[in-house]
C-alpha positions as CSV (number, residue, x, y, z in Angstrom):
1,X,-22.3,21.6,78.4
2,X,-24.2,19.5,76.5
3,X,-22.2,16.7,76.0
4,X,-22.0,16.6,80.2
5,X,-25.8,16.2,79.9
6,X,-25.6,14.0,77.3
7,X,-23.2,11.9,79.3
8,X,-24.7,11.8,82.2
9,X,-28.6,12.0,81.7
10,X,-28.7,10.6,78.0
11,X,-32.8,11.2,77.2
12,X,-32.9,15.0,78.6
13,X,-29.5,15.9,76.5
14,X,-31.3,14.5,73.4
15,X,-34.2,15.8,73.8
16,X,-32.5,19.4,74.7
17,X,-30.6,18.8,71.4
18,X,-33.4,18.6,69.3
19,X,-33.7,14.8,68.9
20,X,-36.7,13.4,70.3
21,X,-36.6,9.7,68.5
22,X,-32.9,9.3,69.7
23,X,-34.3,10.4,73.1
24,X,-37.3,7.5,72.7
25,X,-34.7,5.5,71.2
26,X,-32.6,5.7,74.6
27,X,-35.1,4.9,76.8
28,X,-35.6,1.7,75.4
29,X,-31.6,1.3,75.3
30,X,-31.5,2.0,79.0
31,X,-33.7,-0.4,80.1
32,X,-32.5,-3.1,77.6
33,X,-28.4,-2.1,78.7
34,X,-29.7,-2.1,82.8
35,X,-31.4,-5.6,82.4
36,X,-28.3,-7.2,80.8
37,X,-25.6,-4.9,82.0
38,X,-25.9,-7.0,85.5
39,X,-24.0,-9.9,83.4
40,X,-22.2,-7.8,81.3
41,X,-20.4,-4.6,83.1
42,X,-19.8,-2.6,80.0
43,X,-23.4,-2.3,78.1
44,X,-24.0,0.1,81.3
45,X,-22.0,2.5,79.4
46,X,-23.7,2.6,75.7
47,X,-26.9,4.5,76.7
48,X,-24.3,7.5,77.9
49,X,-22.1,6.6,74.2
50,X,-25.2,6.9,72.2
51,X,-26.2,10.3,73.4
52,X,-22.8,11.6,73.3
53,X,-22.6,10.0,69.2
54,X,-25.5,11.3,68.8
55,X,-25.7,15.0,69.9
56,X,-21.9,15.4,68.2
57,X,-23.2,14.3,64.8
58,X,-26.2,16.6,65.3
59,X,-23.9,19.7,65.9
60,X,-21.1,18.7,63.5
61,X,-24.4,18.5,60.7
62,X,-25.7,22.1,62.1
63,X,-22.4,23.3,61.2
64,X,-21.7,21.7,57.9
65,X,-25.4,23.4,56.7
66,X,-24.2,26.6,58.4
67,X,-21.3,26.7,56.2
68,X,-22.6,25.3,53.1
69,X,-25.3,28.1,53.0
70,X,-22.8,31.0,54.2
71,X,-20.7,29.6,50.6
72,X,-24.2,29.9,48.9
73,X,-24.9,33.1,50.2
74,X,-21.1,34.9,49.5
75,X,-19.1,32.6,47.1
76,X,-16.7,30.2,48.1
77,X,-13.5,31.4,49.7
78,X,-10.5,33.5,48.1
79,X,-8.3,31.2,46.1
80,X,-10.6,28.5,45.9
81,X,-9.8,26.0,42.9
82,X,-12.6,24.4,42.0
83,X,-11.7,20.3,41.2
């Protein structure tokens, strides 16, 4: 659901996400991509990109640390081989 929001109003999904700099960030892409997207179609689209980028590398790094500490916390998996 996020990614919808992210998508489709790119400053709210950020900030929901957690990201308020990205968020800040944004507005000023939106203005910048809505000035200059009249001469070039597809800048209208990298405000909505950047969110989206954005809020996935924020989950996929929640869930990297979420694993990470569940190996810290029981021991790394069954037949593990260390390198």
């Amino acid at each position: 659901m996020i990614y919808v929001l992210a998508a489709l109003l790119p400053p709210l999904g950020l900030l929901l996400n957690g990201q308020p700099f990205s968020a800040l960030f944004n507005m000023v892409l939106i203005v910048f991509c809505a000035i200059f997207g009249l001469i070039f179609h597809v800048l209208l689209v990298v405000p909505s990109a950047h969110a989206v980028i954005a809020v996935h590398m924020k989950r996929e790094e929640r869930r990297h640390r979420e694993v990470v500490e569940a190996i810290r916390r029981h021991g790394p998996p069954p037949g593990y081989r260390a390198p």
